[in-house]
N, C-alpha and C positions, 0 to 999 in steps of 0.2 A: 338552229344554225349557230346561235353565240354559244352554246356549250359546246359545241365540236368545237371551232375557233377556239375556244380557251383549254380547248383540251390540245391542243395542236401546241400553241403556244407554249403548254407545259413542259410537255412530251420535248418540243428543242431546248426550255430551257435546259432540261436534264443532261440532256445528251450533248449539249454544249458546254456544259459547264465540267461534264466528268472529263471533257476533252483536253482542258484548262489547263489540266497536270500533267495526264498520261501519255497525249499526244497523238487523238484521233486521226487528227489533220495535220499534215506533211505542209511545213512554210515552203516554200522556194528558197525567199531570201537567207543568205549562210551571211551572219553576222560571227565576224571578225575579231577577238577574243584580245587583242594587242597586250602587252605585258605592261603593266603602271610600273612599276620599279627601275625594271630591266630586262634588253630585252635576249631572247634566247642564244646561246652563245654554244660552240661544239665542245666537245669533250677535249681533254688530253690524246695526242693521236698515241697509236699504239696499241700492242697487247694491249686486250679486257680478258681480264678472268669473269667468267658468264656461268651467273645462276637461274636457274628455271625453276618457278613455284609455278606445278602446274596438277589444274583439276582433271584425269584423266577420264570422265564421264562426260566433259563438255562435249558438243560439236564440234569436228574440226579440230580437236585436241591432237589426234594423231600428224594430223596436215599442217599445225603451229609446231608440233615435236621436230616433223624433219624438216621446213624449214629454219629453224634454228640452226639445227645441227649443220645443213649443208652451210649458212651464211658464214657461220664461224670455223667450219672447215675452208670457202673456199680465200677466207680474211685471212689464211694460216693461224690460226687462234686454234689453243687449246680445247679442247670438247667440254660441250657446257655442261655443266652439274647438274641433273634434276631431281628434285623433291616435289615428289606427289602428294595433294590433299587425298585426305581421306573424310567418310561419312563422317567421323567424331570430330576429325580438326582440319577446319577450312583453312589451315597458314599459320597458325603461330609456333607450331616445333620446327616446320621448315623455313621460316624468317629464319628463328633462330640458326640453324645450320647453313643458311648461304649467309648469314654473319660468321658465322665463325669459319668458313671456308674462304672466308676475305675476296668477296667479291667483287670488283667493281661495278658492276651492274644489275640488278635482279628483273628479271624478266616477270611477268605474273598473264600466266595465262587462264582464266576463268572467266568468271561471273562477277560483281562487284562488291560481293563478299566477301572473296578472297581478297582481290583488289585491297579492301579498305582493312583487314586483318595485315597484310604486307605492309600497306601505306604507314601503320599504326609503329611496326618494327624500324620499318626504314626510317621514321621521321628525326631528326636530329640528329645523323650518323651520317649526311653528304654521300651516301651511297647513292646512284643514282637508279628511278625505276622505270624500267620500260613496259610499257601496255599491250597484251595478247588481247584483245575484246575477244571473249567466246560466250559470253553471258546475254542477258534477255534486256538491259537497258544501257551497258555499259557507259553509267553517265559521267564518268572521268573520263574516257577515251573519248569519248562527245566532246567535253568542253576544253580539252586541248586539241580538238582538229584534228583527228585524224578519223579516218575512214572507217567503220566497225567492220566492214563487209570486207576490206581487202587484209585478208593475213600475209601475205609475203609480203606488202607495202608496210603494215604494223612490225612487222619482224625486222625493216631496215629501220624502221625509224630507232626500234628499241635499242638495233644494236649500232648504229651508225648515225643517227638522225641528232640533231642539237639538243639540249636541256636545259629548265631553267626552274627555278627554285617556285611552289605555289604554298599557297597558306593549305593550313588544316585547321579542324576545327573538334573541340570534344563536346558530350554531349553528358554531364550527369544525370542521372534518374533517379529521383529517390522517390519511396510509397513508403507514407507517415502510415496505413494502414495494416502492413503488412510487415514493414522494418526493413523490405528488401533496397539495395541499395549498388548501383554500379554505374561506370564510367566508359563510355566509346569515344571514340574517334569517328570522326567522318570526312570527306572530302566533298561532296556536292551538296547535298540538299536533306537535312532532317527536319520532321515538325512532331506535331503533337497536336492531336483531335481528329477530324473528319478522313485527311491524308492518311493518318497511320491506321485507324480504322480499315480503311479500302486495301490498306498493301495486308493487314494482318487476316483478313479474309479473300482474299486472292486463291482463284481455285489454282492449285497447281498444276493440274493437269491441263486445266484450258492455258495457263503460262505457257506449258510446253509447247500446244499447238498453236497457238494464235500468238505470242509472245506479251510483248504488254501492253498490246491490246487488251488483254485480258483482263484488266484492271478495272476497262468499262463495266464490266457486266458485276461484278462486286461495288462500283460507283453506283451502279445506280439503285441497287441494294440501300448503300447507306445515307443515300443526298437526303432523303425524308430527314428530321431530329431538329431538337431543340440544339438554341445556344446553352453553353456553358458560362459562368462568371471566372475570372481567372485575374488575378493583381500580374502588372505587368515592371521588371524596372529594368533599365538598361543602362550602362555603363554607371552601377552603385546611385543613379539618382531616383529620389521620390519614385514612389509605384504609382502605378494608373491599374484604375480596377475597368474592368472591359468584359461584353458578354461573347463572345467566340465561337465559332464551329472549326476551326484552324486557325495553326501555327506555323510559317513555315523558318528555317534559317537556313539563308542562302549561302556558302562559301562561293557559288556560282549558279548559273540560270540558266544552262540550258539542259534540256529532256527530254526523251523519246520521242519523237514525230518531226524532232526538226524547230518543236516549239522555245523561242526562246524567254522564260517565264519572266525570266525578271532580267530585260538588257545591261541595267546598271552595272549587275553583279560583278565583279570581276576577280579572277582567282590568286591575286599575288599584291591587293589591295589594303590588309592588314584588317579588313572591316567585315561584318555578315551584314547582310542585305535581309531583312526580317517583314513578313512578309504577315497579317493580324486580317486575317476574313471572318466576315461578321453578318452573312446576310440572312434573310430572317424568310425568304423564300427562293422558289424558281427564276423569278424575275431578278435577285438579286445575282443568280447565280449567272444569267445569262450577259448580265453587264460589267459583270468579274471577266466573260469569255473576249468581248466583244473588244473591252480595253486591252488583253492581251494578246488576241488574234490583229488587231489594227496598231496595236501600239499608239494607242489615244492617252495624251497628256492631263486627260482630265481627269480630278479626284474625284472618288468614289467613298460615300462614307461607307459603305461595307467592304470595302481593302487599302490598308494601309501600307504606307512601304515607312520603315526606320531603316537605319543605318547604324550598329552599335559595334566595340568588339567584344560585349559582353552583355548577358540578357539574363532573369531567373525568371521562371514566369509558376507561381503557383497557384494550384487547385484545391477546393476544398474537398472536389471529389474525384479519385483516379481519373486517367484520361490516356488512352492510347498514343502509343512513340512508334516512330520507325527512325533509322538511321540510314540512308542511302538507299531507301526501297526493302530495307529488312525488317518487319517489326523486332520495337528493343523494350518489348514489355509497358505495363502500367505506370505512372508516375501522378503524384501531387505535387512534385517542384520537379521542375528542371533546369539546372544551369548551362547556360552554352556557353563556349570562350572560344577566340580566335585564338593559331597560333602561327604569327607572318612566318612568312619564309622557310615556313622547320622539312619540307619535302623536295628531293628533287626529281625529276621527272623529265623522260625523254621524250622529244616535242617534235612534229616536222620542223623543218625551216619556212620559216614565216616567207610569205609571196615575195 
């Protein structure tokens, strides 16, 4: 009987603990994302010249197509421009052409691939972007509130709805082992270790069907495994050596299921929310789930929350990246940096 019992006990820690991320379990509560700086304000009225970056393989890609078209037919507005992703490039030759087609607005209809490919072109340039969610986590359209499921509600916000400036955030990766070497952008949530692990083996066929839910069944693939050691230093002070199974860096906290990972986060706050798990089994994993399904104030020495706008954290042995649910390859260092205010983004109007 105590070995059933302990086997019981396991089996939820697992399956609670993969929940953590991916978002088995649907909150109720909808926490309210308010702007720190400032808050959302409408556009210049008038003519918008309207660019559309859109993946035409998504779902609903055709039903995001004509509503566009009819909104800014019946605004009297010009007929919007569209640029198609393709298999080889998820968004960067058609940023480039709805910049140079001088748009007021870029619509981005996809997955959060492209999303975060667009986000990368637009940042710095006061172009403003509005959100199609057609993708499987859409977690920018998440943490600005708006609805993933309604496309004619996302198409008003895009093209009518108020805007306000959010941080972004890049993401270095370099591998001393290999020489390889390169720079992302992200806007929600990138880490390094256990997380990027789970998204780099994600079936994708079970993505397609189950969405990302799917991510369970790869989680619990990978929850077995040692810590790693990793030097830690954030905003250029002293390093802290630390042994880890994840890394997260939050530009914002919340994620599929409804889960809000880390309340604090907030996306227009100039800071990442960094997030250091360290637990050494199932039971650790289940009291990682418990503080963030109840939102308990108490610390846990296997999850740390910092605050920095800048963090390097290296390895002496590679360790899996993802950047917003993509994997972004192998890494022995990575630098993260905030960048306040550099994106704008079309938002509902706050209650």
């Amino acid at each position: 009987m105590s070995d059933w019992i302990l086997y019981v006990i396991l089996a939820g820690g697992v399956a609670f603990a993969v929940s953590s991320w991916w978002g088995v379990r649907r909150l109720k509560a909808r926490h309210t994302r308010s702007a720190v700086r400032e808050d959302a304000h409408k556009p210049h009225p008038g003519l918008q010249r309207v660019a559309v970056i859109l993946n035409p393989v998504k779902n609903k890609s055709d039903e995001a197509r004509q509503a566009i078209i009819d909104a800014c037919q019946l605004a009297g507005w010009d007929a919007p421009r569209f640029f198609e992703t393709t298999p080889d490039d998820p968004g960067h030759a058609q940023s480039r052409k709805a910049l140079d087609y001088k748009a007021d607005v870029v619509l981005v209809g996809g997955g959060d691939g492209t999303v975060r490919v667009v986000a990368e072109a637009l940042a710095h340039t006061d172009v403003a972007m509005g959100l199609i969610p057609l993708g499987t986590g859409n977690l920018l359209a998440r943490n600005v509130e708006l609805d993933v499921n309604d496309i004619p509600g996302s198409v008003q916000t895009a093209l009518f709805g108020h805007q306000r400036y959010i941080d972004t955030a890049t993401m270095g990766i370099d591998n001393e082992l290999t020489g390889e070497s390169s720079q992302h952008a992200f806007l929600v949530i990138a880490g390094m270790g256990l997380d990027a692990e789970v998204v780099g083996d994600t079936k994708e066929d079970l993505k397609k069907t189950v969405g990302w839910l799917a991510y369970t069944e790869a989680g619990v693939r990978h929850l077995p495994g040692r810590r790693k050691r990793v030097n830690i230093a954030m905003d250029d002070q002293p390093e802290q050596s630390r042994k880890i199974r994840s890394v997260l860096f939050a530009n914002c906290g919340l994620i599929p299921g409804g889960i809000d990972f880390i309340p604090q986060a907030m996306i227009d706050d100039g800071m990442l929310d960094i997030v250091v798990m360290s637990p050494r089994s199932a039971f650790g994993w289940l009291a990682m789930y418990a503080k963030v399904l109840f939102k308990h104030n108490r610390n846990l020495p296997v999850m740390n929350f910092y605050r920095s706008g800048k963090v390097i954290i290296r390895s002496q042995e590679p360790m899996a990246t993802q950047i917003d649910g993509d994997p972004s390859g192998e890494a022995t260092t990575v630098t993260v940096q905030v960048q306040p205010r550099s994106l704008l983004v079309r938002v509902p109007k706050a209650p």
